[in-house]
N, C-alpha and C positions, 0 to 999 in steps of 0.2 A: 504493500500500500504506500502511497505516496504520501510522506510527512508536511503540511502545510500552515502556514499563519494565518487565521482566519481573521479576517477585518469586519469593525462594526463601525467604521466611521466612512459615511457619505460625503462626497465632497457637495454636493449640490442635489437641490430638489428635483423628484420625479413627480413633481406635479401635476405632468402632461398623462398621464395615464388616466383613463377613466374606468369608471364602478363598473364593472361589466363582468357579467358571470361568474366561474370560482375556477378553482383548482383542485382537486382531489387525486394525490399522489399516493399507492398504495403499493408497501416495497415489503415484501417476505423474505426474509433474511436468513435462512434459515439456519440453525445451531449458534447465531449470533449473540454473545453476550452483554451487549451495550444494553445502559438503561437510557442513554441519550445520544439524540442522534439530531444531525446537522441537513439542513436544506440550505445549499450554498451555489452563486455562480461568478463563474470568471468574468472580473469586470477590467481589462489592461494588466497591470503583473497583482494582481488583488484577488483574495474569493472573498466574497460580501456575504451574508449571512442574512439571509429571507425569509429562516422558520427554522420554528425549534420543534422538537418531538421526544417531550418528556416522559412517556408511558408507555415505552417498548412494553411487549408479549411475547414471549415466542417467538422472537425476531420480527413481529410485526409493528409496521412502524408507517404512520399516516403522516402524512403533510395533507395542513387543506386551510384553504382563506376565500374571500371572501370576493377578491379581486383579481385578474387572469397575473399571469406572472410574465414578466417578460420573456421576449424574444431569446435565448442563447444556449450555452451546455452548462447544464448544472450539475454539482456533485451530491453524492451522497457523502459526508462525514463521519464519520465515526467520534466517541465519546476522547479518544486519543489523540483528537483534531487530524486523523488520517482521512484521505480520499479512500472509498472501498470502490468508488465507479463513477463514470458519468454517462449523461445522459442527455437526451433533447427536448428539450422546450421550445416549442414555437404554437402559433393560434387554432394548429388541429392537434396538438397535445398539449392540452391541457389536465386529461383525466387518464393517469397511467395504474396499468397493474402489473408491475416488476416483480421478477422474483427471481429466484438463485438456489441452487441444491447444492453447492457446493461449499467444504467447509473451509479448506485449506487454500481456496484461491477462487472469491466470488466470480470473477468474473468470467469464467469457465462455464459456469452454466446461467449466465443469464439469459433471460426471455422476457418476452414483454406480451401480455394474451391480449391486449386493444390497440396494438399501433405497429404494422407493418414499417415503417421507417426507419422504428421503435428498435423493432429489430436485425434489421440492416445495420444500423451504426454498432450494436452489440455483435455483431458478428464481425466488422470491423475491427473492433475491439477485440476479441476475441483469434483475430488473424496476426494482430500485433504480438499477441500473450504467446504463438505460436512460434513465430522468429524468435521472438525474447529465448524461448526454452530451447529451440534449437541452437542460436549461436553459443547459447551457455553450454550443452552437449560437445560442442565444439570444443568449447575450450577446456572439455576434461581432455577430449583424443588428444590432444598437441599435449598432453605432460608425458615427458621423460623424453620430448625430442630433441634436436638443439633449436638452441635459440632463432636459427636460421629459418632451419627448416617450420619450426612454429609461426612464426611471423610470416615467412611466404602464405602459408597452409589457413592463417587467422586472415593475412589480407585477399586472396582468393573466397574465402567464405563469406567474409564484410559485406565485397563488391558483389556478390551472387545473390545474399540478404538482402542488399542495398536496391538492386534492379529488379526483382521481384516484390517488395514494396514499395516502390515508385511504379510499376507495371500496375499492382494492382490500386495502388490510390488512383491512379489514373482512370482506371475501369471503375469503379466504385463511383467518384466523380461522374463520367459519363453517363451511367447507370441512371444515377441521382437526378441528374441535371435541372433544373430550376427549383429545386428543393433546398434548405433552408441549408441542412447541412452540408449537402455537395458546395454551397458558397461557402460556408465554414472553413470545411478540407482545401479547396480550394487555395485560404491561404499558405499552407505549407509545401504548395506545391513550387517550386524554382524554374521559372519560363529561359529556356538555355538556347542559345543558336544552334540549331542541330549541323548543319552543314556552312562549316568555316570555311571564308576564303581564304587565301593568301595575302600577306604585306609584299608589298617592294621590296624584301628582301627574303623573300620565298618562305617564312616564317609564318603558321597562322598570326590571324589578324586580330592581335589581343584588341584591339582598340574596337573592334567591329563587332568582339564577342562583349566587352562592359557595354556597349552604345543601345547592343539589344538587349541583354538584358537588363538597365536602367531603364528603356523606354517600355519593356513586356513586364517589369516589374510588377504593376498592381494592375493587370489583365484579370477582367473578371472580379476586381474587387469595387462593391456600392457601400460607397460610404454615406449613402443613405439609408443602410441597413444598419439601423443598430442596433439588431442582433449579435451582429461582426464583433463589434466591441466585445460584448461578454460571450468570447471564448477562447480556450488556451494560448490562441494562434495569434493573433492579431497584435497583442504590444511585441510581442519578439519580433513579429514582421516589421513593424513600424519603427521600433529602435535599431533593429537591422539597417532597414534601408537609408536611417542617417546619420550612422553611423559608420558604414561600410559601400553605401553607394555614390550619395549625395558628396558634390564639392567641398571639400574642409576648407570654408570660409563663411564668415558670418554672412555675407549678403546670397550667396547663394543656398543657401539654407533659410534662409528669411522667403527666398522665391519660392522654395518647394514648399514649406509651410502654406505658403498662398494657396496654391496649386492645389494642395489635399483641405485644405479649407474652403474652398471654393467650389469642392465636389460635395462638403457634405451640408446639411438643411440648418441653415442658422435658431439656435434655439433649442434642435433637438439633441438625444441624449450623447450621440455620438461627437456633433459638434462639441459640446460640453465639454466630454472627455479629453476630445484631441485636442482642444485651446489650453484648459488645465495640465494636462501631460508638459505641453510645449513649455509655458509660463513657467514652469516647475523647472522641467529638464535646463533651461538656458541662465535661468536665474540663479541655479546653483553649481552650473555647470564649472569645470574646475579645467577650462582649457580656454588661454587665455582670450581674450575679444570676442569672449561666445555671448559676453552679458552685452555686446550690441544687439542680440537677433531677441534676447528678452525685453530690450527696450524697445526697440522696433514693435515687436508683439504687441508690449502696451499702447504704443499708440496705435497701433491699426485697429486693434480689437477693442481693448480696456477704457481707452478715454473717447474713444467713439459709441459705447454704448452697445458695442456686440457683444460683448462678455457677460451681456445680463443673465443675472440667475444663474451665477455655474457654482456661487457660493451658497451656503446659506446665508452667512453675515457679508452684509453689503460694508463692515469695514476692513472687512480682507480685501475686497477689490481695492477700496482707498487707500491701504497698506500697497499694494502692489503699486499701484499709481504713484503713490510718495519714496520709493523705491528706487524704482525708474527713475523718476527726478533728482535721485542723487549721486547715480551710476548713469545719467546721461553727459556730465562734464568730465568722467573719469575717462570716456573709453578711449581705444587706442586713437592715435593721430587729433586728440582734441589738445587746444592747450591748456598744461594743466591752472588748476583756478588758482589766483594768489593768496598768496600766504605769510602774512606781513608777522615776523618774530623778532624775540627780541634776544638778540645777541648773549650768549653766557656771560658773553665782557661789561654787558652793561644792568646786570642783576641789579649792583650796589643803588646808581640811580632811583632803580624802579622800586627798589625796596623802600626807600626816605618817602617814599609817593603815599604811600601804607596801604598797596593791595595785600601783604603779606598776612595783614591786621585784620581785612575784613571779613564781618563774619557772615554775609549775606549778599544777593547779589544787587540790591537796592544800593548796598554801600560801595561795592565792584563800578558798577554803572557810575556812580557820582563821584568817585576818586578817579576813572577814566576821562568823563567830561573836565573837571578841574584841571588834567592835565593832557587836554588831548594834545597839542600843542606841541609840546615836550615828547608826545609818547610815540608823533609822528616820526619826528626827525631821528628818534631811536629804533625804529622800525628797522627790519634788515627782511626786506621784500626779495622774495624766490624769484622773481622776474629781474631782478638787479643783477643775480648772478651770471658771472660769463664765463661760457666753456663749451665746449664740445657739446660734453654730457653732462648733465646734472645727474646726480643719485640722490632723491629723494626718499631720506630712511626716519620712517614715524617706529620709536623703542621705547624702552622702559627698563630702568634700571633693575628692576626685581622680575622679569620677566625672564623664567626659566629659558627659554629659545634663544630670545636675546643675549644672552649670558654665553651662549655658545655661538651663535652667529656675528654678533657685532668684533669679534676678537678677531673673526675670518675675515670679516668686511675690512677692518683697517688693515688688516696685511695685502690683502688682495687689490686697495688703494692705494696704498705704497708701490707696489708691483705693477699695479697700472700708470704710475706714475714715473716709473723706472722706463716701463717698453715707450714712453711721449708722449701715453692718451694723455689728450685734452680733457681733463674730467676735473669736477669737484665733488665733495659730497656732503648734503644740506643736512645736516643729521638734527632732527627734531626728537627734543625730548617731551613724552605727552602728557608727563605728570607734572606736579610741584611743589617734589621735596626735594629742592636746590641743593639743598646743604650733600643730599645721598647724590645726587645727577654729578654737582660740582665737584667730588672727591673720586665720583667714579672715570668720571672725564680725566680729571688728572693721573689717575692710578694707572691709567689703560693706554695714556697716550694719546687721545683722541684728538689729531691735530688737523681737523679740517673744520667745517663751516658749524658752531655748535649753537644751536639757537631751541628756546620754550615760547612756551605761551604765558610770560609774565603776567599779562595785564590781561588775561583771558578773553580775549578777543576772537581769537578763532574755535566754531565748534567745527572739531579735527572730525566727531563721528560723522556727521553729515560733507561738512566738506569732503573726507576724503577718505569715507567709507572705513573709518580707524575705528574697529571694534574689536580687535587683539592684535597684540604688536609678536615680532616687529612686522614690519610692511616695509615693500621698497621698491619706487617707482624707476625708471630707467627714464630722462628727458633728453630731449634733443638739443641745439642749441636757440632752437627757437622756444624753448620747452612745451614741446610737445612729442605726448605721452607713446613713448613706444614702445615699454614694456609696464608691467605692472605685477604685486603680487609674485612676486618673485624670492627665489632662494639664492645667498649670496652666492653660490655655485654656478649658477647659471648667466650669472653679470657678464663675465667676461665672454663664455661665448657668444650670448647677444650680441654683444657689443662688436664681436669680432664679425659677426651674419651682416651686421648696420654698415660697418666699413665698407664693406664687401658690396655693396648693395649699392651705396652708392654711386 
């Protein structure tokens, strides 16, 4: 059985569904020992949870409501949060009678006595169970051969496995055809050039075989069905193809987004799904200048009004929206926003001023005005700097990372300093305990640009996205932003790709 994490959190309302009829699920389990058992279906990498059945009998186990159930393949769960099967739901199965004689491996004998489709797909099922236990059979014969010979003997039997379930998903598929699940299966199928040409240099034509299959990619798939959504197939198809097909750049990834959002029904559930997934995926995404295609997102979808209702709390959208607005000055090639600090050298000043003193920001605000003056001409603006490159590094003297990277960083400034780059580095401290910063500064050496937020002036979270340190920007000499969120490691090669590029 398959071990799974059941989810009970909905991202967004199904309000669209109307009171109409029931559902009455009736699954004989038989020698089964659960006293609870799970009505769950695949919603993108999720099982959602749609009824509970606390009064097993004898393995008999009912699901039933009051409303049809959606479109997709649902599982049965077991009390161990295991899958024991699944199954189809769509608008002529609604009312099933499943059952199973077997003890050691349900899905062997299922049947279904009200729905021919019902048992098409369990026989499907049932086809798979059969390779499983073959290829394993296999892998007893190959002990005690060598290694060679095993592996020849294992990849011969893979490929023989492999072509006879793709032969028959194919036929199954065909069989089905305009039936709910044949579009299901559908997505696991891989649409491949059968007959390569040749390149100019007598080589198949790899470029002819990615060309087809990127454009036969999603052949057969309505993303107006969504059904699609909840079942196995569908987020691995879709995290697949952009991940593995789609251009690694944020604007063309921003196009194909378009492209599969334009296929599906503004509003309904599939829409829902795939703007959420998207928003999700780019906004956290951990490869760098991906949080443009999330900014992007929000404004096509989020601040246009197409994203309604995919929350329940409309201040998640506003979060999102306020988001974007802070990681739209950040991304690559903008310039970065300024940043007016105040010199290590000139603490003593700023300290007679009595920000050090105040207890409150009523008295911050009114010790700033008194001296703005004064606190101008002491500023030391990021945009004043001249160089090559700027390295913009937000740290923290108690910050365990920090403590190991910023020791790297000054060595690796020295040595950049050695080979002729033109670099400096604006090294911002985000706290203000001077007295720990000013002793750490000197104990370490730290002989380049050292500047705080004396007079607290800059909010560093919102400017510059500084919610754990360190951070560290890469500028140009225009200062703009061409790397970001960066490991001192990786400084110098950048740096060396920029050259080069030039």
């Amino acid at each position: 059985m398959k071990k799974i994490i059941l989810s009970l959190v909905v991202l967004f309302t199904f309000n669209t569904i109307k009171a109409q009829n029931t559902y009455d699920i009736k699954i004989n389990l038989k020698h089964c020992k659960d006293t609870i058992a799970y009505l769950t279906f695949y919603q993108f990498d999720k099982n959602m949870i749609v009824d509970t059945c606390t009064n097993i009998k004898n393995g008999k186990i009912v699901f039933n409501g009051k409303k049809k159930l959606y479109k997709g393949i649902y599982s049965l769960v077991g009390q161990g949060k295991s899958i024991y099967f699944d199954f189809i739901v769509d608008d002529e199965n609604q009312n099933l009678d499943i059952s199973s004689e077997s003890i050691s491996n349900y899905k062997e004998s299922l049947q279904c006595s009200n729905s021919k489709i019902q048992n098409d797909f369990f026989d499907y099922i049932k086809y798979f169970e059969v390779q499983r236990r073959d290829f394993e059979s296999y892998l007893t014969k190959t002990k005690g051969q060598s290694k060679k010979d095993s592996t020849d003997f294992m990849y011969s039997k893979q490929k023989e496995i492999n072509e006879n379930i793709e032969n028959y998903e194919k036929s199954f598929i065909l069989k089905n055809k305009g039936s709910f699940i044949s579009d299901a299966l559908n997505l696991k199928m891989e649409k491949y050039l059968k007959e390569i040409p040749k390149a100019s240099n007598g080589r198949p034509d790899s470029i002819a075989v990615f060309d087809y299959y990127k454009k036969h990619y999603w052949d057969g798939v309505d993303f107006k069905d969504d059904g699609l959504a909840r079942t196995p197939f569908f987020y691995g198809r879709l995290n697949r193809y952009f991940e593995s097909v789609v251009m690694r750049n944020p604007d063309s990834v921003s196009v194909e987004i378009d492209q599969i959002m334009n296929q599906a029904i503004e509003g309904s559930i599939m829409y829902k799904l795939l703007l959420a997934n998207f928003v999700n995926k780019y906004e956290t995404s951990k490869v760098m200048g991906f949080d443009k295609v999330f900014v992007y997102i929000v404004d096509k979808y989020f601040k246009t009004g197409k994203a309604k209702d995919i929350y329940n709390d409309d201040n998640i959208v506003n979060n999102i929206i306020n988001r974007a607005k802070i990681l739209r000055p950040l991304l690559l090639d903008e310039i970065a926003p300024e940043l007016p600090m105040i010199p290590i050298e000139s603490h003593d000043k700023i300290a007679k001023m009595g920000f050090e003193n105040a207890k409150t920001s009523e008295e911050l605000t009114k010790i700033f005005y008194a001296n703005a003056a004064e606190i101008e001409k002491t500023f030391l603006k990021l945009s004043s700097i001249k160089a090559k490159y700027t390295l913009l590094v937000f740290w923290d003297v108690d910050c365990s990372h920090c403590q190991v990277e910023i020791p790297k960083l000054i060595d690796l400034y020295h040595q950049l300093l050695k080979d002729k780059i033109d670099i400096k580095v604006f090294s911002v401290y985000t706290l203000q305990d001077f007295n720990k910063y000013k002793k750490y500064v000197e104990e370490k050496k730290l002989d380049w640009i050292n500047v705080y937020d004396g007079v607290h002036y800059n909010n560093l979270k919102d400017k510059y996205d500084i919610y754990s340190t360190p951070v560290i920007y890469i500028l140009d000499k225009d200062k703009k932003i061409k790397a970001k969120r960066i490991d001192v490691d990786q400084i110098k090669p950048i740096i060396t790709e920029l050259d080069r590029t030039k």
